[in-house]
C-alpha positions in Angstrom: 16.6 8.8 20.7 17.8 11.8 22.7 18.9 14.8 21.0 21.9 15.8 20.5 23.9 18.9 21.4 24.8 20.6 17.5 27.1 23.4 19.8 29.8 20.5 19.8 32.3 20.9 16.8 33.1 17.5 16.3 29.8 16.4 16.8 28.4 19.0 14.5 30.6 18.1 11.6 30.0 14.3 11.7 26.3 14.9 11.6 26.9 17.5 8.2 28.6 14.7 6.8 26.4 12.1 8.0 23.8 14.4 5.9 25.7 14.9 3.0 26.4 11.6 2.2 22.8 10.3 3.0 21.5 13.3 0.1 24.2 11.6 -2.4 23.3 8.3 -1.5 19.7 9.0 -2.7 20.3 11.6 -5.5 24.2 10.3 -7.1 23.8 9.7 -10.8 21.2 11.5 -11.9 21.8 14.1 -14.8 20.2 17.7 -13.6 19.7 21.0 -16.6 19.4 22.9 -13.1 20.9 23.5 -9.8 19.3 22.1 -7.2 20.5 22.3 -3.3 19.1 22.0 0.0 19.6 24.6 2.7 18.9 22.9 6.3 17.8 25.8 8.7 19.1 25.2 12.5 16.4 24.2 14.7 15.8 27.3 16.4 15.1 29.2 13.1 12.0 31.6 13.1 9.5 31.6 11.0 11.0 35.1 10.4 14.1 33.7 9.5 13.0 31.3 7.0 10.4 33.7 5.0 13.5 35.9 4.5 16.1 33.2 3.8 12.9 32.0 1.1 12.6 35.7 -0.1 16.8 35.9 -0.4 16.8 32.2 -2.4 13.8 34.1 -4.4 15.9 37.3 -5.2 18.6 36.1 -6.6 16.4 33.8 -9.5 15.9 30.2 -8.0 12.4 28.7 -6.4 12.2 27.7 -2.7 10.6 24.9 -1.7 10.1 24.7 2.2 9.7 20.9 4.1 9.0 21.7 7.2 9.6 19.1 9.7 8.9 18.3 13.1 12.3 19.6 14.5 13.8 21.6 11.7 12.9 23.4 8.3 15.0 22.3 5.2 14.6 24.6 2.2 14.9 23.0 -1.5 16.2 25.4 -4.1 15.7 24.2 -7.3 16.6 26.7 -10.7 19.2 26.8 -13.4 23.0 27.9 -13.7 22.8 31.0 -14.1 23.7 32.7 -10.2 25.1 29.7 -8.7 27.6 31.9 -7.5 25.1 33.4 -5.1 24.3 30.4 -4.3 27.2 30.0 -2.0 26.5 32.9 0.3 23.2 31.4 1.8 25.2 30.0 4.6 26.0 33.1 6.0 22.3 33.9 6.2 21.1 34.1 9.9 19.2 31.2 10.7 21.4 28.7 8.4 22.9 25.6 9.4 24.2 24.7 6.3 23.7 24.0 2.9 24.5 20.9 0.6 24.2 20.3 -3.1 21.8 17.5 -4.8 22.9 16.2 -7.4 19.5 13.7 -8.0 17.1 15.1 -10.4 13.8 14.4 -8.3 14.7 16.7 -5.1 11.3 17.5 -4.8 9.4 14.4 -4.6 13.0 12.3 -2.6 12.1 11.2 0.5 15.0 13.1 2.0 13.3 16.6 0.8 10.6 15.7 3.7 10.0 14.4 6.7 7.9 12.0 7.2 5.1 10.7 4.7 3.4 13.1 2.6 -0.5 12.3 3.4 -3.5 13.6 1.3 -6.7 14.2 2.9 -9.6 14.2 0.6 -13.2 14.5 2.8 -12.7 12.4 4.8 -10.1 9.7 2.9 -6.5 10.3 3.7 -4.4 8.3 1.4 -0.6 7.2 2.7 -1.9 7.3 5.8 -2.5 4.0 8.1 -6.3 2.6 6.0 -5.7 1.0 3.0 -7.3 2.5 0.1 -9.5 0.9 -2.5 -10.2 3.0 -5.5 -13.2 1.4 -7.7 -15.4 1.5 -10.5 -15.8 0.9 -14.1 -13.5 1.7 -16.8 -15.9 3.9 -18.8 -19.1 5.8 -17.6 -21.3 4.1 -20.2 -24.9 5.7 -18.4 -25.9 7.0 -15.8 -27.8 3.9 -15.0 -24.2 2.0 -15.2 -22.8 4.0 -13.3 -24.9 4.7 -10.0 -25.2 0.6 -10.1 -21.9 0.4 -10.2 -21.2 2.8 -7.2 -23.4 1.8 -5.2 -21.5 -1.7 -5.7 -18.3 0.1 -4.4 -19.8 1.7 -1.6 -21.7 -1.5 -0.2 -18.3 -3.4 -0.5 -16.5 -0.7 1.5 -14.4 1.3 -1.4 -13.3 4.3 -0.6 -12.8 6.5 -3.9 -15.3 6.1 -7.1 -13.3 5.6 -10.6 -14.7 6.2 -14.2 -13.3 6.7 -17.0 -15.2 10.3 -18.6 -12.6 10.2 -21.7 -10.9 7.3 -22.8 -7.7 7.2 -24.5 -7.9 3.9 -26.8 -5.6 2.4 -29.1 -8.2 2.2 -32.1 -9.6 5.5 -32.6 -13.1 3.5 -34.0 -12.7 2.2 -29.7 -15.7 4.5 -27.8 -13.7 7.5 -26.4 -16.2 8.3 -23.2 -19.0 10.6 -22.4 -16.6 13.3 -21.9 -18.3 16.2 -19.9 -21.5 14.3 -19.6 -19.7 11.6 -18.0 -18.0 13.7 -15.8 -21.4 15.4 -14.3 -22.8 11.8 -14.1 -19.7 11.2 -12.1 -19.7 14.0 -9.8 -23.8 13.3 -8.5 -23.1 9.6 -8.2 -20.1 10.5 -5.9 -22.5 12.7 -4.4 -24.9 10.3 -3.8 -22.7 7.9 -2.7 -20.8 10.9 -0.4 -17.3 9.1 -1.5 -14.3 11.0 -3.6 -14.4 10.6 -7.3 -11.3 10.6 -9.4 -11.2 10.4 -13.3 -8.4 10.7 -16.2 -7.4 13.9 -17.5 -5.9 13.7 -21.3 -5.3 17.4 -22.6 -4.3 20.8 -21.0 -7.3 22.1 -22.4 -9.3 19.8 -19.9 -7.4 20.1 -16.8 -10.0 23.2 -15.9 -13.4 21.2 -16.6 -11.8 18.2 -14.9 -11.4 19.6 -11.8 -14.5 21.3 -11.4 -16.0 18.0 -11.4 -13.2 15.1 -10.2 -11.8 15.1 -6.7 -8.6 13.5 -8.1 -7.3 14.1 -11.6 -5.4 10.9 -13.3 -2.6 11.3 -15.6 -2.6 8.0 -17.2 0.3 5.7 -18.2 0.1 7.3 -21.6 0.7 11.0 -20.2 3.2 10.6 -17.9 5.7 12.3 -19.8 3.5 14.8 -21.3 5.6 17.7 -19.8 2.8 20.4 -20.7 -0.4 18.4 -18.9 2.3 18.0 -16.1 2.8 21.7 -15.7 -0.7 22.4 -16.4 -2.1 19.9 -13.4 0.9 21.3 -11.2 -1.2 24.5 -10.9 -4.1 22.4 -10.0 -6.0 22.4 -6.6 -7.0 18.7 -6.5 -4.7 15.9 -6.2 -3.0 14.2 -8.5 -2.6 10.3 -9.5 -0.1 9.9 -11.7 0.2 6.2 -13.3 3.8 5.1 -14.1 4.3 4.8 -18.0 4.7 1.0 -19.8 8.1 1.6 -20.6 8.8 4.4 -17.8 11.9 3.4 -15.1 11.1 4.7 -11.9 13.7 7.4 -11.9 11.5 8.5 -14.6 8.6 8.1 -13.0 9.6 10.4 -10.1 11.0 13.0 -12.4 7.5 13.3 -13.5 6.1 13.6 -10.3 8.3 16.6 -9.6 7.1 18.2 -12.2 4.3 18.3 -10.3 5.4 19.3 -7.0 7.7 21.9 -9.3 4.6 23.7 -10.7 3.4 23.9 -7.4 1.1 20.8 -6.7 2.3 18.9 -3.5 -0.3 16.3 -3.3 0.3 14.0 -6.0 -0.2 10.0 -5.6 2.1 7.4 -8.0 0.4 4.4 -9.9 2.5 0.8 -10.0 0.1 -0.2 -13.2 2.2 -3.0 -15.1 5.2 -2.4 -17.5 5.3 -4.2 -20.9 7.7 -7.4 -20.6 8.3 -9.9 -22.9 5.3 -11.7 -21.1 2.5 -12.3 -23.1 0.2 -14.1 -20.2 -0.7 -11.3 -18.8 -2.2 -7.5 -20.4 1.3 -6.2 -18.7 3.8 -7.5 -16.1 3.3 -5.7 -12.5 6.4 -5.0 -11.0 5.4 -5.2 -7.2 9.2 -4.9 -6.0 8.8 -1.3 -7.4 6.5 -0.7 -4.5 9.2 -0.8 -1.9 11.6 1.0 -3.9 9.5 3.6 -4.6 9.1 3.9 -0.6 12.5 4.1 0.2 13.1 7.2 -2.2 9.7 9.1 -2.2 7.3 10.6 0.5 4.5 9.9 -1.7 1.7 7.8 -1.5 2.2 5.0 -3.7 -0.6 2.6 -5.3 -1.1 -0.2 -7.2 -3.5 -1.0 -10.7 -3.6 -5.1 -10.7 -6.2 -4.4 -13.4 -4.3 -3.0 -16.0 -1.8 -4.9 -15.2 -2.8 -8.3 -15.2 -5.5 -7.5 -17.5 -7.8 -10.2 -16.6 -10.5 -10.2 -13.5 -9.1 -13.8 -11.9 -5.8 -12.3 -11.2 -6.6 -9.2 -9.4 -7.5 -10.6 -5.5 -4.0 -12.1 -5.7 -2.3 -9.2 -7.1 -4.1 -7.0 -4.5 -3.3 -9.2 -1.6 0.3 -8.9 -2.5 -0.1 -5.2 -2.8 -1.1 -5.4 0.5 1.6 -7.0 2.0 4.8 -5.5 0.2 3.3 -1.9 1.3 1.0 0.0 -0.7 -1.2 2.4 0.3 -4.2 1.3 -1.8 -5.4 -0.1 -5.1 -7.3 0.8 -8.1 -9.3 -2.0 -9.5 -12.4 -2.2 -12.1 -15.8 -3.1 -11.0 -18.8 -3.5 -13.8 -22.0 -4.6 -12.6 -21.9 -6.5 -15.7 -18.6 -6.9 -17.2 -19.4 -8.7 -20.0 -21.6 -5.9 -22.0 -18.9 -3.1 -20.6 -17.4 -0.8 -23.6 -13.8 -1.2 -22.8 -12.1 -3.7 -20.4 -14.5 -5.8 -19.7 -12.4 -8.8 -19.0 -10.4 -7.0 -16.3 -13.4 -6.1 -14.6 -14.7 -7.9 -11.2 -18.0 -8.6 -11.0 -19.8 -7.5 -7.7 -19.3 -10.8 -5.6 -15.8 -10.5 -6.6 -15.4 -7.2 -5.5 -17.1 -8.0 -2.5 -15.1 -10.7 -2.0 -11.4 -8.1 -2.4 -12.2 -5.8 0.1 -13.6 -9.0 2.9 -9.8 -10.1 2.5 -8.0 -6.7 2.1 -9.8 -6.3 5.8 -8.7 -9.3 6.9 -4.8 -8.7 5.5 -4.8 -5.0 6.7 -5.5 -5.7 10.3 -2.2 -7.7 10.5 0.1 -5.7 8.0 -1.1 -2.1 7.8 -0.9 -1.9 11.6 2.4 -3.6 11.7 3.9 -0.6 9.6 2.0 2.2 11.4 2.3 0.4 15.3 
């Protein structure tokens, strides 16, 4: 597509509009505390330019958030009520297209905020990017001797990211609650050993520090995903974050929490399709695999799936991985024990190692045909 000339007045006002109603399509109907708005720089703008419209949107009590795309920078300013007034003069700042209110709540994390997919490079992993990624490991670090069987299990079968659990939020409190920082050392040499990413659950504020001294990727699990305070507090972070969509949480809700993140100042955060509770009882939890797609269409972040909590048994998760595969997902998390049946939580979800083995032959198999379809 050619571009076009944006010194024509008719032309120049069609595409405004075109803009504006393409930022209230995706954002109409949500219910803000704040003002949020997004000022579109024109597409000679210096960097010179931008810093000072960023400094102006700074001065007068709002946060900038800059996108910067491949042929023009678009500014999200996100803050409360309190000097919208000022709000209105950005236009006549030099560099300034235009500007154009957003009324959806998750500015930050809407696929409109940036161009493109938001990528995150880890070593030498980059998730939302063309590979598939397969996340694996046991639910608990249990030993040491557990554990290194169990990833050197992942990294014969190809995985590309080493799970544990370190602590363990469980329904019973008499339920074993993890090895804590011990499991988290354990975790960080057999990553080492391995040389693959390891990524682990963060449960309290307090932890977030020790977490990420040891984890390559902290987890906010289905049970904190509204936990406002760990949000902040991981939002300051300087590892990734995975953030596992909540049993009962809607997907508007879901991203809400995600900009959270990306508010406090963390752009690399991954969402977690994991299962939402149904009045289905065959299954641990019902995974809702359309909310794949749809989280695509709104969000630049990487999305991924959990087929083990959310089947909740081992003989459904190749299927449930194939199909995460082929509506779009940019990778799976799954539980490997070497032997599932003397594991100390979630055992029956668990693949065994020819299981596992078996996963990532076919997710090979289905991602030479469907990943390079959507990145051709």
């Amino acid at each position: 597509m050619g571009r076009s000339n944006d010194s024509t007045p008719w032309l120049f006002i069609f595409k405004v509009r075109a803009m504006v109603e393409k930022f209230t399509m995706a954002f109409f109907g949500g219910k803000t505390g704040g003002r949020k708005m997004i000022i579109v720089m024109k597409r000679n703008a210096t960097k010179a330019q931008i810093d000072l419209v960023m400094k102006w949107v700074e001065s007068v009590g709002y946060k900038s958030h800059p996108s910067y795309g491949v042929e023009r920078t678009i500014i999200g300013v996100v803050g409360d009520d309190r000097n919208k007034a000022h709000l209105k003069q950005a236009e006549s700042l030099s560099g300034v297209e235009n500007t154009m209110p957003i009324l959806k709540p998750y500015k930050l994390a809407s696929r409109e905020a940036k161009e493109g997919n938001t990528t995150i490079r880890i070593k030498n992993i980059e998730i939302g990017g063309p590979q598939f990624i397969v996340m694996a490991g046991p639910c608990s670090i249990e030993s040491e001797e557990q554990l290194m069987e169990s990833a050197y299990i992942v990294k014969k079968g190809g995985g590309n990211i080493l799970r544990g659990g370190a602590f363990k939020p469980r329904t019973s409190p008499y339920s074993f609650q993890g090895m804590e920082e011990e499991g988290l050392k354990l975790l960080k040499k057999a990553g080492e050993a391995i040389d693959i990413p390891v990524i682990t659950e963060v449960l309290n504020t307090s932890d977030v520090d020790l977490v990420e001294e040891y984890a390559d990727i902290l987890q906010i699990g289905a049970r904190n995903v509204q936990n406002f305070a760990l949000l902040k507090k991981v939002g300051g972070a300087r590892k990734p974050v995975m953030l596992k969509r909540g049993l009962m949480t809607t997907i508007e809700e879901l991203l809400m929490s995600a900009e959270y993140i990306i508010s406090s100042g963390n752009d690399n955060v991954i969402l977690c399709e994991r299962g939402i509770r149904t009045f289905e009882t065959a299954t641990r939890n019902t995974l809702d695999i359309s909310a794949v797609p749809v989280l695509k269409e709104l969000t630049h972040l990487p999305v991924i799936v959990d087929p083990s909590h959310a089947s909740g048994h081992w003989k459904y998760i190749i299927p449930l991985t194939r199909a995460a595969v082929a509506v779009g997902a940019d990778g799976v998390m799954v539980e490997v024990h070497p032997e599932p049946e003397k594991a100390f939580s979630d055992g029956m979800q668990s693949l065994k190692p020819a299981k596992f083995y078996q996963l990532m032959e076919e997710v090979k198999i289905l991602e030479k045909t469907m990943r390079t379809e959507i990145y051709r």
